[in-house]
PDB file of N, CA, C, O and CB in Angstrom:
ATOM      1  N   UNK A   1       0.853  -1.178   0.000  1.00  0.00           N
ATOM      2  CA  UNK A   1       0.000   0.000   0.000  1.00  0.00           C
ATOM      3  C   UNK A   1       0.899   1.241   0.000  1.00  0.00           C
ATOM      4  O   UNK A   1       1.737   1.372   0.892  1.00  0.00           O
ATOM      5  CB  UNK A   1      -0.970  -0.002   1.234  1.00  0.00           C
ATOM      6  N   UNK A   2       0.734   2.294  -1.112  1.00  0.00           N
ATOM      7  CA  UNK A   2       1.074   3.493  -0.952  1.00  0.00           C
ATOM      8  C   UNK A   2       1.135   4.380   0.071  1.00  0.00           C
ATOM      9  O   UNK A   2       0.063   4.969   0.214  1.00  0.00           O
ATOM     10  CB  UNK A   2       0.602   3.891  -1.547  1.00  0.00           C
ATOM     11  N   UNK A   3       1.863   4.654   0.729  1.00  0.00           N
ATOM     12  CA  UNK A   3       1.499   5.780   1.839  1.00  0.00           C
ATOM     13  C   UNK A   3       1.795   7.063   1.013  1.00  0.00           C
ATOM     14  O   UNK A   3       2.706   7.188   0.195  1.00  0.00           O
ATOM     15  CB  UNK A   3       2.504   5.710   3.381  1.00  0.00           C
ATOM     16  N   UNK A   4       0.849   8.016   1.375  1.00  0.00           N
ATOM     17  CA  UNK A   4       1.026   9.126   0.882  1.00  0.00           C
ATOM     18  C   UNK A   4       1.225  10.477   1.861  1.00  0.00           C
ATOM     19  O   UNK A   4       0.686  10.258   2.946  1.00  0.00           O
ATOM     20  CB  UNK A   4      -0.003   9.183   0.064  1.00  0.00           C
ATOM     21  N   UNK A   5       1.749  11.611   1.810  1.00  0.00           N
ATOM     22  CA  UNK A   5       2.196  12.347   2.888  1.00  0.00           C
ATOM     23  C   UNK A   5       1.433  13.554   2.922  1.00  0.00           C
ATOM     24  O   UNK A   5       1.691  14.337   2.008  1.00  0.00           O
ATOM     25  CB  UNK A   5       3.607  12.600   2.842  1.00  0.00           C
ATOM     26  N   UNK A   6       0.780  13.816   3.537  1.00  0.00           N
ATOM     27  CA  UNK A   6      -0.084  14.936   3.830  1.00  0.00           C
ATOM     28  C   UNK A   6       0.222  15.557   5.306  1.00  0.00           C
ATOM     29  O   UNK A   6       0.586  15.042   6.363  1.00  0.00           O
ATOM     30  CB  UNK A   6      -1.598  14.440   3.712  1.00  0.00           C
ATOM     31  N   UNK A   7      -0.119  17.035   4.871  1.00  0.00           N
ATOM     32  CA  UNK A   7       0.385  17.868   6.235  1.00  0.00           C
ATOM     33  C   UNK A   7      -1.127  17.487   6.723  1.00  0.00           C
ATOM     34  O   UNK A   7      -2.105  17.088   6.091  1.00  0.00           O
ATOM     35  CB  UNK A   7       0.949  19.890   6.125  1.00  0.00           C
ATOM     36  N   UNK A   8      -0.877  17.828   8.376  1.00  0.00           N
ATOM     37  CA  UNK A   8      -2.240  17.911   9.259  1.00  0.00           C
ATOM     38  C   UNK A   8      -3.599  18.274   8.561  1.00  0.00           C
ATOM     39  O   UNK A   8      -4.594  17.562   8.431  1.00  0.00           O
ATOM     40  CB  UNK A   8      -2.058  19.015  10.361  1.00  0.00           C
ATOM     41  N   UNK A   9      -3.357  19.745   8.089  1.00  0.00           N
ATOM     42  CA  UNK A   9      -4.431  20.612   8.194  1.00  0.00           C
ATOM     43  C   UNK A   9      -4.758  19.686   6.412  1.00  0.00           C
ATOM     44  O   UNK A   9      -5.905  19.240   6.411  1.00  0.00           O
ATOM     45  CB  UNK A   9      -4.020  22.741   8.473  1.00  0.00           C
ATOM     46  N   UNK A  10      -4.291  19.498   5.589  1.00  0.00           N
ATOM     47  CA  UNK A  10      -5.080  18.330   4.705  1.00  0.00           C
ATOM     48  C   UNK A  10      -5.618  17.228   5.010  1.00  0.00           C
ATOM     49  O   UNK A  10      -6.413  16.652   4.268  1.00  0.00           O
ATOM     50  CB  UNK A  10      -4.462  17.846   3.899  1.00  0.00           C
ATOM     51  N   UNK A  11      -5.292  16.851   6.008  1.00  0.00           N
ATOM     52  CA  UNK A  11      -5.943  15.658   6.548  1.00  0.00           C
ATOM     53  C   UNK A  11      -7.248  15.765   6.756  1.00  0.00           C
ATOM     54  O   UNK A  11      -8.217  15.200   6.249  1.00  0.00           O
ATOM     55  CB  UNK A  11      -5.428  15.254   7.691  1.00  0.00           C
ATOM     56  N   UNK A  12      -7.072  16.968   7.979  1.00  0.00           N
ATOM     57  CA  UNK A  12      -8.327  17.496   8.322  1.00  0.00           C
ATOM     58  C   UNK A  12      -9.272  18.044   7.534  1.00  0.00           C
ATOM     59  O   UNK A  12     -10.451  18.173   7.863  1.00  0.00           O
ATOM     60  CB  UNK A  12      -8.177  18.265   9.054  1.00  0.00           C
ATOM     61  N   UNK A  13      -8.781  18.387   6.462  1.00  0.00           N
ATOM     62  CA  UNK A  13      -9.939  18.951   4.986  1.00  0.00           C
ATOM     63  C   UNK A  13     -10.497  17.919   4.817  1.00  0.00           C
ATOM     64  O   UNK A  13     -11.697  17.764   5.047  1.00  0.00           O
ATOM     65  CB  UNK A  13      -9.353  19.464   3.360  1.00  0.00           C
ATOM     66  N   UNK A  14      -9.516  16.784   4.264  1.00  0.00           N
ATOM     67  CA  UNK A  14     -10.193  15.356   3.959  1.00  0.00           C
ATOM     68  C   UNK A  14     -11.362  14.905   4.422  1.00  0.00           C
ATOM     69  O   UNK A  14     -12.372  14.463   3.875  1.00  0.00           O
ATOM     70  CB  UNK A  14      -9.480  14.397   4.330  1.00  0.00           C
ATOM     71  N   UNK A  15     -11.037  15.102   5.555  1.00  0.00           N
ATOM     72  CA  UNK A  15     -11.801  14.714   6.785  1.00  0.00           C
ATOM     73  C   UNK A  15     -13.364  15.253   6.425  1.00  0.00           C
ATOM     74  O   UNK A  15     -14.371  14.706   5.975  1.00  0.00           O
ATOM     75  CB  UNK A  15     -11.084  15.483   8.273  1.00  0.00           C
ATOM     76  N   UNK A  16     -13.130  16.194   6.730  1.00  0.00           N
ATOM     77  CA  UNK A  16     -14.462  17.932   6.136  1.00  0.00           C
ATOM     78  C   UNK A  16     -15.357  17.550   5.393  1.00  0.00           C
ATOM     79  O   UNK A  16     -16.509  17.262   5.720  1.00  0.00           O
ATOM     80  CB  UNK A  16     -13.850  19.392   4.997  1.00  0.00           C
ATOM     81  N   UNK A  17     -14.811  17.519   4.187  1.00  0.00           N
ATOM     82  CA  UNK A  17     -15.033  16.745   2.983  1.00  0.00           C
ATOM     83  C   UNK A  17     -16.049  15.748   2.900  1.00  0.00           C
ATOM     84  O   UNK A  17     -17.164  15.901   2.400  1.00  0.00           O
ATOM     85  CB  UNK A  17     -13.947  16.142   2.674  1.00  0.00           C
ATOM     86  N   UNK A  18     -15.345  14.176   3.701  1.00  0.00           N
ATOM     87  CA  UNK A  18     -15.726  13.403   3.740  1.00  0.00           C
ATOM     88  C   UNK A  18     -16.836  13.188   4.497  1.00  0.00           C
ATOM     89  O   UNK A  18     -17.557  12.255   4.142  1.00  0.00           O
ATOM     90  CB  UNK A  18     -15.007  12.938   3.806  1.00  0.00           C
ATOM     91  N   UNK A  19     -17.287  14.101   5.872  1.00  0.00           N
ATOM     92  CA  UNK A  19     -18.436  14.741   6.600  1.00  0.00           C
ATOM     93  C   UNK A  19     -19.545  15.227   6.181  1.00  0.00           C
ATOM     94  O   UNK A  19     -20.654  14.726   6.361  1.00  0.00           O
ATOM     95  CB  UNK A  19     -18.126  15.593   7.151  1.00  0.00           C
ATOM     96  N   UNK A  20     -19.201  16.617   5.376  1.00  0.00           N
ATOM     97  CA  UNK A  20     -19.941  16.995   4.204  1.00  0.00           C
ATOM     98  C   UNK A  20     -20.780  16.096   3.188  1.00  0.00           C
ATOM     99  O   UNK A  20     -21.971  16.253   2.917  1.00  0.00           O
ATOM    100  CB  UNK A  20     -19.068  17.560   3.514  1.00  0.00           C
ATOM    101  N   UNK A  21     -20.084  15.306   2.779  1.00  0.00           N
ATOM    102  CA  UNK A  21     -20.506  14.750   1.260  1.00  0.00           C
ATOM    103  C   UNK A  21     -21.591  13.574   2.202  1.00  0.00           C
ATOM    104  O   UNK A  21     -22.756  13.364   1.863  1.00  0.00           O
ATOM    105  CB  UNK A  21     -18.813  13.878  -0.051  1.00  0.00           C
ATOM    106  N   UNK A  22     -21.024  13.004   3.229  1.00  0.00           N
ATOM    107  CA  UNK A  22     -21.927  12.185   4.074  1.00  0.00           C
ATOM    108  C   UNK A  22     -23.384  12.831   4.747  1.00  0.00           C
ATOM    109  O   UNK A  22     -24.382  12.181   5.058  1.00  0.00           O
ATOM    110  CB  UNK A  22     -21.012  11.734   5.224  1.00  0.00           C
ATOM    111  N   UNK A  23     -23.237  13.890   4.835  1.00  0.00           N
ATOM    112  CA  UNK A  23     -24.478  14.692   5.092  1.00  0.00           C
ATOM    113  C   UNK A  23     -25.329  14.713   3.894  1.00  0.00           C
ATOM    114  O   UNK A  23     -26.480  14.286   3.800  1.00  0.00           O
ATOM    115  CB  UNK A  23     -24.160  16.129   5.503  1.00  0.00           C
ATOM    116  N   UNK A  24     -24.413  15.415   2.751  1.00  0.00           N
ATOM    117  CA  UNK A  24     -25.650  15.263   1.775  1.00  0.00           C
ATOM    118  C   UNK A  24     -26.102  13.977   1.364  1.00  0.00           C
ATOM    119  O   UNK A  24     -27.243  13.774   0.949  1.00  0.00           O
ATOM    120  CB  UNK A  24     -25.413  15.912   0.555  1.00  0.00           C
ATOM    121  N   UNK A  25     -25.049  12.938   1.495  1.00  0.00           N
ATOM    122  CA  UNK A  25     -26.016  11.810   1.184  1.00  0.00           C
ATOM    123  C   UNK A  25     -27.279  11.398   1.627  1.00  0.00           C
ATOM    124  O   UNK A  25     -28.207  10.973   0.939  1.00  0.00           O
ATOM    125  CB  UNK A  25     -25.516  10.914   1.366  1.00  0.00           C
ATOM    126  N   UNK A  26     -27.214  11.620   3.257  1.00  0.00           N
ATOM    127  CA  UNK A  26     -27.934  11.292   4.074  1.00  0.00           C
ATOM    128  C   UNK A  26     -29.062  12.388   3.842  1.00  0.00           C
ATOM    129  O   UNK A  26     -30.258  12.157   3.662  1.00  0.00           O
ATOM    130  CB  UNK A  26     -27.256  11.149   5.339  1.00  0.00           C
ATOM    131  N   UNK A  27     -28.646  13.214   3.869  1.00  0.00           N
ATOM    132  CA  UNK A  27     -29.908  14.375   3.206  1.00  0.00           C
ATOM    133  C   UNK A  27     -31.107  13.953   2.250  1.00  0.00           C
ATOM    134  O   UNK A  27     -32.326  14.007   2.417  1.00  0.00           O
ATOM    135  CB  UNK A  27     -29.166  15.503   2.223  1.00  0.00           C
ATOM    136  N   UNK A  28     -30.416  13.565   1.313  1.00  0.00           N
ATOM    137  CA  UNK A  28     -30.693  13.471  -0.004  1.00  0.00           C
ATOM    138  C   UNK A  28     -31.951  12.325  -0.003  1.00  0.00           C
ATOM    139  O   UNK A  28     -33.069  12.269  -0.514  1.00  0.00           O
ATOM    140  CB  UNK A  28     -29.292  13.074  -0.869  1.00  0.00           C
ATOM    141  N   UNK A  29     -30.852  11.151   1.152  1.00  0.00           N
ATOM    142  CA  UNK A  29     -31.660   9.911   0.504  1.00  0.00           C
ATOM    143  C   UNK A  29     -33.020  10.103   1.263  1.00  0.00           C
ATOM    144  O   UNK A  29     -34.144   9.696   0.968  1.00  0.00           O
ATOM    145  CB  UNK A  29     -30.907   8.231   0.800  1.00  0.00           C
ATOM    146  N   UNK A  30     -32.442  11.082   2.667  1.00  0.00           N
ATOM    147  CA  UNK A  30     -34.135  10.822   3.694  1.00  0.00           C
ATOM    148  C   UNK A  30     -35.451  11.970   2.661  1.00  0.00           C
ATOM    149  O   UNK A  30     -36.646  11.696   2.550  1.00  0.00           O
ATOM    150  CB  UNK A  30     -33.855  11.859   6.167  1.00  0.00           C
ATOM    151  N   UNK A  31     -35.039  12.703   2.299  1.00  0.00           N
ATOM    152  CA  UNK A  31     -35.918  13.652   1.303  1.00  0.00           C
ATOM    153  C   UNK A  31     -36.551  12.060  -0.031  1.00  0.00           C
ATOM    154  O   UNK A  31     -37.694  11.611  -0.114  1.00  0.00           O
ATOM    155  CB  UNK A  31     -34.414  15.367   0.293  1.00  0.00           C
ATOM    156  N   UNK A  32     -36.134  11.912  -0.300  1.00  0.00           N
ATOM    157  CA  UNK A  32     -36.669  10.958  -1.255  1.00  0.00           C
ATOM    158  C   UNK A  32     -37.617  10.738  -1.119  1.00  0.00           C
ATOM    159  O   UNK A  32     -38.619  10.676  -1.832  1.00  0.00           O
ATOM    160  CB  UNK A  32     -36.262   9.965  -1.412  1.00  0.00           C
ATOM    161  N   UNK A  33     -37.192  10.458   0.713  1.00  0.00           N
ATOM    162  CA  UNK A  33     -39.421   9.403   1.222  1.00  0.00           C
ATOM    163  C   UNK A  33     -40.393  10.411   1.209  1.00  0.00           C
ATOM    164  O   UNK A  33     -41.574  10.068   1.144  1.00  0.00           O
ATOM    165  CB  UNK A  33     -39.870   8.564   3.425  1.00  0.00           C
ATOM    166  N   UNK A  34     -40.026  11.865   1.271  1.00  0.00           N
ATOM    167  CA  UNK A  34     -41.098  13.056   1.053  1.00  0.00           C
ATOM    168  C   UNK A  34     -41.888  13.437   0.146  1.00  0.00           C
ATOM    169  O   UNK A  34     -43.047  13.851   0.128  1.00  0.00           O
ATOM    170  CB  UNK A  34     -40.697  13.993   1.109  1.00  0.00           C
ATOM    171  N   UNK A  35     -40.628  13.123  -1.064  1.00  0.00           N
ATOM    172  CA  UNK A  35     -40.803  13.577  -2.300  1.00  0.00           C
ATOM    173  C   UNK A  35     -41.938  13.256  -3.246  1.00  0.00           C
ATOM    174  O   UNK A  35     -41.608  12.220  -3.824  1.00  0.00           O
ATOM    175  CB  UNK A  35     -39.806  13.288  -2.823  1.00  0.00           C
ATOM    176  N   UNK A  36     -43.147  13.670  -3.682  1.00  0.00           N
ATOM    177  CA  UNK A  36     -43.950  12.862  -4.827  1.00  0.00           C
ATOM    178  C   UNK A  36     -43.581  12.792  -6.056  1.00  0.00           C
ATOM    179  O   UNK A  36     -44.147  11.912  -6.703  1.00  0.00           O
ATOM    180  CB  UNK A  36     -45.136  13.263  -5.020  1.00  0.00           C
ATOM    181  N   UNK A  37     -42.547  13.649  -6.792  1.00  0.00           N
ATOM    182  CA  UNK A  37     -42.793  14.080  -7.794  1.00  0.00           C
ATOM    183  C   UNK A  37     -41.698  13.336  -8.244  1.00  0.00           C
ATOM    184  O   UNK A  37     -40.585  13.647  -7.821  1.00  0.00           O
ATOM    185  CB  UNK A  37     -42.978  15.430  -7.952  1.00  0.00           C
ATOM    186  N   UNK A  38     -41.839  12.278  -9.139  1.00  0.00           N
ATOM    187  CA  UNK A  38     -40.975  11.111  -9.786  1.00  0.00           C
ATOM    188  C   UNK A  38     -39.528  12.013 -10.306  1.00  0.00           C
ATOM    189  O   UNK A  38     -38.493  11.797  -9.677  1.00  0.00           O
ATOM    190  CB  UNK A  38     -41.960  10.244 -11.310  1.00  0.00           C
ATOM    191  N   UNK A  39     -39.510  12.746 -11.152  1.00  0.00           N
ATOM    192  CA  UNK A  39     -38.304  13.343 -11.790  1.00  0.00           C
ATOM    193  C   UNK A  39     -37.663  13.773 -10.392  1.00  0.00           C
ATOM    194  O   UNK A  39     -36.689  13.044 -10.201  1.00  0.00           O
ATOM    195  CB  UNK A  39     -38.611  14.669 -12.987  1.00  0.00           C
ATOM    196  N   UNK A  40     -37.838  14.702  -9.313  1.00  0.00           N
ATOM    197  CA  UNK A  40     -37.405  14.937  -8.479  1.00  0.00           C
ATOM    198  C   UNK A  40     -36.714  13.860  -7.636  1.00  0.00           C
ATOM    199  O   UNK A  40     -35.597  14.008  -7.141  1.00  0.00           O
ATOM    200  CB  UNK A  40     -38.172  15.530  -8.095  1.00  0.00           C
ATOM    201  N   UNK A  41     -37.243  13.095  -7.552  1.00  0.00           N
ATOM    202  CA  UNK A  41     -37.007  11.352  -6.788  1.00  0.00           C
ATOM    203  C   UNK A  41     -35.609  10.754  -7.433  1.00  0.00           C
ATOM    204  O   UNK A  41     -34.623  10.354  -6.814  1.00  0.00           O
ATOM    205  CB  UNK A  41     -38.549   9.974  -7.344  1.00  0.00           C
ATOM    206  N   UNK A  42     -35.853  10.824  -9.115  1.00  0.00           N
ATOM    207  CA  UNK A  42     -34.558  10.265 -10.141  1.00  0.00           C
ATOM    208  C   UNK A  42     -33.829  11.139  -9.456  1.00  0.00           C
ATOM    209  O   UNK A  42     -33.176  10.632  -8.544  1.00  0.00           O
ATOM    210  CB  UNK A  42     -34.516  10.427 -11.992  1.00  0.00           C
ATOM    211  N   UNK A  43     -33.734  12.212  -9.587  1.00  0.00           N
ATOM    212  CA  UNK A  43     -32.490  13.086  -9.538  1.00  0.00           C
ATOM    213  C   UNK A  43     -31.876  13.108  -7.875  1.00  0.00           C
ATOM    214  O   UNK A  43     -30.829  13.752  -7.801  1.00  0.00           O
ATOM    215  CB  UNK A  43     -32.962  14.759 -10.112  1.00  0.00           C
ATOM    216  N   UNK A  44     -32.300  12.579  -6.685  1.00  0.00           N
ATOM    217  CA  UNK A  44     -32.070  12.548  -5.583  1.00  0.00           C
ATOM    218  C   UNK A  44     -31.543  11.101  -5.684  1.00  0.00           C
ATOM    219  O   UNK A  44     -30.529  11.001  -4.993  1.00  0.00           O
ATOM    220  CB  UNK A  44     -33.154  12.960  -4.719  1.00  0.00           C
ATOM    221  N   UNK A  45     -31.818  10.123  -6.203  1.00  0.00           N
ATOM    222  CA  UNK A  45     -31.285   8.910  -6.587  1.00  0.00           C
ATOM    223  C   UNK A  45     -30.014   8.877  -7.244  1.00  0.00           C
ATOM    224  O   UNK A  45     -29.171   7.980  -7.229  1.00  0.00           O
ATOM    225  CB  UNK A  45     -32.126   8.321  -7.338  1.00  0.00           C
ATOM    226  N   UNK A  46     -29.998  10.112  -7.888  1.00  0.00           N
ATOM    227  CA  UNK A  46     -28.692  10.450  -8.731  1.00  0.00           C
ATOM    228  C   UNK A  46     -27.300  10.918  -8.062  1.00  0.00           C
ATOM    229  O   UNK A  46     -26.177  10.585  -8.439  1.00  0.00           O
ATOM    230  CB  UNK A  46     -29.065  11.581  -9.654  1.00  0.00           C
ATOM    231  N   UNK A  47     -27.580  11.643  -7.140  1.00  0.00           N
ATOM    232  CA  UNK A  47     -27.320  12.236  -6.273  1.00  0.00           C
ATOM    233  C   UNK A  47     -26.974  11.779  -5.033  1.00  0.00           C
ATOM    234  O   UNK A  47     -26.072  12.331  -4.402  1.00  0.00           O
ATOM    235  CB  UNK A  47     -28.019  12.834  -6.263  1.00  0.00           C
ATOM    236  N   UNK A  48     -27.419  11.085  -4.714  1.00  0.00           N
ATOM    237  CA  UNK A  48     -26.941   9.906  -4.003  1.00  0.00           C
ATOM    238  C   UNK A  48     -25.956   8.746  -4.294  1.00  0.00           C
ATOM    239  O   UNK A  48     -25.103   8.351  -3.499  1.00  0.00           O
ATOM    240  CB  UNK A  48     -27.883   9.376  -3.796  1.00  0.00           C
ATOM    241  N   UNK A  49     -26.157   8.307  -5.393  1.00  0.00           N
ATOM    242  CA  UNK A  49     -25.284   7.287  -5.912  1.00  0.00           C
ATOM    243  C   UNK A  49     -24.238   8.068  -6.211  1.00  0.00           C
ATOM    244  O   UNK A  49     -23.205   7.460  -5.929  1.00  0.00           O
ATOM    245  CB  UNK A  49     -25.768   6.450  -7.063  1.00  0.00           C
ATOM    246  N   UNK A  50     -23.918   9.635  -6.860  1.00  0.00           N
ATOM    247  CA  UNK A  50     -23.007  10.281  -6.743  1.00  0.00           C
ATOM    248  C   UNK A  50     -22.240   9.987  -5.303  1.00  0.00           C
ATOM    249  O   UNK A  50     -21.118   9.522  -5.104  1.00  0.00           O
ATOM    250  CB  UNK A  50     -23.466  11.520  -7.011  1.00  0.00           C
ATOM    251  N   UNK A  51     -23.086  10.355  -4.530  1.00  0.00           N
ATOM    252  CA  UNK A  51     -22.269  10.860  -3.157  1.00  0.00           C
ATOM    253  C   UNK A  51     -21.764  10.068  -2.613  1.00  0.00           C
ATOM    254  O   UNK A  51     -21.070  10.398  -1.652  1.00  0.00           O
ATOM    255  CB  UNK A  51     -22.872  11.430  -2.145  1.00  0.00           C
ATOM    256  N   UNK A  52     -21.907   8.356  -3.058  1.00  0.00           N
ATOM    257  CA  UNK A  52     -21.533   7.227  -2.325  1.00  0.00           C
ATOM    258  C   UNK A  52     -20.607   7.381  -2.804  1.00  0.00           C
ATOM    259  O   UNK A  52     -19.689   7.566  -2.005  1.00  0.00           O
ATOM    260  CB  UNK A  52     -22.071   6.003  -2.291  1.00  0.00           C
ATOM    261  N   UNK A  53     -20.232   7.413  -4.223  1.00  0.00           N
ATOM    262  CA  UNK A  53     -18.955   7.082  -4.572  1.00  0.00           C
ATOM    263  C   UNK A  53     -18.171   8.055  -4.182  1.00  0.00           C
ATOM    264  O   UNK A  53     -16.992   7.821  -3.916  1.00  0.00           O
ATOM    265  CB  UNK A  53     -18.777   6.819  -5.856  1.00  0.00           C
ATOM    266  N   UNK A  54     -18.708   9.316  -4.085  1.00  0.00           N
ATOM    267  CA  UNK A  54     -17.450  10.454  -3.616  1.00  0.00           C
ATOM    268  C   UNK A  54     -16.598   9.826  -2.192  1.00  0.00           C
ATOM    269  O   UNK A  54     -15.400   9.566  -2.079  1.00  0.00           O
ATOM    270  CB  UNK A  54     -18.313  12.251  -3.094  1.00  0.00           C
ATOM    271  N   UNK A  55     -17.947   9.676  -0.970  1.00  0.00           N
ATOM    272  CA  UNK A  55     -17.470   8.871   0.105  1.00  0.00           C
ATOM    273  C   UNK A  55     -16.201   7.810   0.330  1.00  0.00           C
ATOM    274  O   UNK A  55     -15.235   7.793   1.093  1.00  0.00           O
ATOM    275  CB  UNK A  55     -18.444   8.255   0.295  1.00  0.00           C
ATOM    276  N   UNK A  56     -16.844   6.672  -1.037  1.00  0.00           N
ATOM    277  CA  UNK A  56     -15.780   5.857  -0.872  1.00  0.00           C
ATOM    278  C   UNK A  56     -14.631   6.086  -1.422  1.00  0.00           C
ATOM    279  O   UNK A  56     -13.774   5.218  -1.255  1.00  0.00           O
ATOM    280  CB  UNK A  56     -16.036   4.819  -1.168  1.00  0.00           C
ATOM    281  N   UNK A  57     -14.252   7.377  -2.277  1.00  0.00           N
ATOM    282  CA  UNK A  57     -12.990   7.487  -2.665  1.00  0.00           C
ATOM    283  C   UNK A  57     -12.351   8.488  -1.551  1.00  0.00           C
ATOM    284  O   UNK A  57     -11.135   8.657  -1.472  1.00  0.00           O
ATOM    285  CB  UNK A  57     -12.918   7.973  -4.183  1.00  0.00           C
ATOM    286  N   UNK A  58     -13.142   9.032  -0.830  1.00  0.00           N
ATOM    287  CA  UNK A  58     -12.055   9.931   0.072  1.00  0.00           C
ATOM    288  C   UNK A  58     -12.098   9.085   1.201  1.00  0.00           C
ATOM    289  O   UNK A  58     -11.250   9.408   2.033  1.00  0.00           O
ATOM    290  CB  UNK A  58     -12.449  11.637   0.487  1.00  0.00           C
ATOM    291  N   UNK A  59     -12.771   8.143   1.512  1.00  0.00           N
ATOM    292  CA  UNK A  59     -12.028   7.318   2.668  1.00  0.00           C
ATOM    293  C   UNK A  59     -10.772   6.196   1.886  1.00  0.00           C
ATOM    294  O   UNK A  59      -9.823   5.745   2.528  1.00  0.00           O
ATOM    295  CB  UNK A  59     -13.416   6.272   3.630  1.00  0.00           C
ATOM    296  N   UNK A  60     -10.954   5.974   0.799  1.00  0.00           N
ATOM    297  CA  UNK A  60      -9.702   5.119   0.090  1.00  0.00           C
ATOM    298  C   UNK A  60      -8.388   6.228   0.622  1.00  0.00           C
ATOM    299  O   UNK A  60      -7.494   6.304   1.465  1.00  0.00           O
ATOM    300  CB  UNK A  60      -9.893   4.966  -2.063  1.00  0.00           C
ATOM    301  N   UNK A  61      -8.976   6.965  -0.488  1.00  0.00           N
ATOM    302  CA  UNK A  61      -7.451   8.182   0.457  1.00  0.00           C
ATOM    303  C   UNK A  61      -7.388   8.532   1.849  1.00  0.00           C
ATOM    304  O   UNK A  61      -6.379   9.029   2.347  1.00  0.00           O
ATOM    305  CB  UNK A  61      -7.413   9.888  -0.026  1.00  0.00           C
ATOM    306  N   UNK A  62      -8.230   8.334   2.363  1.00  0.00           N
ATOM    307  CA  UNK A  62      -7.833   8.856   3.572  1.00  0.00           C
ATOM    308  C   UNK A  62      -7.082   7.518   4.050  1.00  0.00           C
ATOM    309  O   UNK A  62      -6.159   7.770   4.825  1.00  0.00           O
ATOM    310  CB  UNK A  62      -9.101   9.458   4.539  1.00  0.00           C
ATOM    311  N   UNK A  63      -7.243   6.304   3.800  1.00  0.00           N
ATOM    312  CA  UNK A  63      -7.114   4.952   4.634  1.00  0.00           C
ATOM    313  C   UNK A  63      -5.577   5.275   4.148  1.00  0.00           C
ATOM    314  O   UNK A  63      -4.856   5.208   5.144  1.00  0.00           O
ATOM    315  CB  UNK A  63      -8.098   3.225   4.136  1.00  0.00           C
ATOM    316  N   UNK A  64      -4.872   5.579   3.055  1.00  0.00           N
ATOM    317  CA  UNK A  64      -3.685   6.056   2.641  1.00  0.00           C
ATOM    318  C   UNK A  64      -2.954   6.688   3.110  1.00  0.00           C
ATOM    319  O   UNK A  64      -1.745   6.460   3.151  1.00  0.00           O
ATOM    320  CB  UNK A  64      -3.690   6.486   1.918  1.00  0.00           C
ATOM    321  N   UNK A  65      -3.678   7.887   3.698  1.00  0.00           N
ATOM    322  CA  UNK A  65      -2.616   8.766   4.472  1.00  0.00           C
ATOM    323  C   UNK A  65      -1.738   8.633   5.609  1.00  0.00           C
ATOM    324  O   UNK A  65      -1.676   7.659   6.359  1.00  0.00           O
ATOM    325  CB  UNK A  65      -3.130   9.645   4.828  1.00  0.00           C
ATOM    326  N   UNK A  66      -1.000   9.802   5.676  1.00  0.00           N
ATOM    327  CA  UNK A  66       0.123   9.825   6.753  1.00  0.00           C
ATOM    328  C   UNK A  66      -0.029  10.716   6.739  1.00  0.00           C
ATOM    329  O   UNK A  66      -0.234  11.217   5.633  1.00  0.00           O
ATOM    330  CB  UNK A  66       1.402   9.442   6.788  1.00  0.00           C
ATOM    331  N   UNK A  67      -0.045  11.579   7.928  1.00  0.00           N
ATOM    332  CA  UNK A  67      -0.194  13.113   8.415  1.00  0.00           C
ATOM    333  C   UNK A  67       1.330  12.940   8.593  1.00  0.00           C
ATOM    334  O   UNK A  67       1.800  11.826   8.821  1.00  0.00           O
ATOM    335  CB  UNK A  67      -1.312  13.630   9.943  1.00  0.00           C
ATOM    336  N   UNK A  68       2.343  14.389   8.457  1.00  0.00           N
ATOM    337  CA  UNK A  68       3.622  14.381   8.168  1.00  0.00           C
ATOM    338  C   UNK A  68       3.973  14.746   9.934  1.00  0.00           C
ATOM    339  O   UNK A  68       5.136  14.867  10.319  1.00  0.00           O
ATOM    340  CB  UNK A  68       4.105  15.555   6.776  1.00  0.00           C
TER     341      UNK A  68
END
């Protein structure tokens, strides 16, 4: 496995980031059950499956790091 070298305060962005994008997922998906309006629904579905994958690539990097 690559280690890669990041100062603190990137870590901690990472981190941010990875908080963030987990909120909107979670956002996103609980609005769905509200939602009536089918196109609105696709696009929160969309949006979601976006956000998973954002998730799992900044915890890949993060599982990588080394704070310097």
């Amino acid at each position: 496995m690559v280690q890669q070298n990041f100062a603190l305060h990137e870590t901690m962005e990472l981190h941010e980031l990875l908080n963030f994008k987990t909120i909107c997922m979670t956002t996103s998906k609980m609005i769905q059950g509200v939602v009536f309006d089918q196109e609105l629904k696709t696009l929160l579905e969309k949006d979601v499956q976006q956000s998973m994958q954002s998730v799992n690539v900044l915890q890949e990097l993060l599982s990588k790091t080394q704070p310097q």
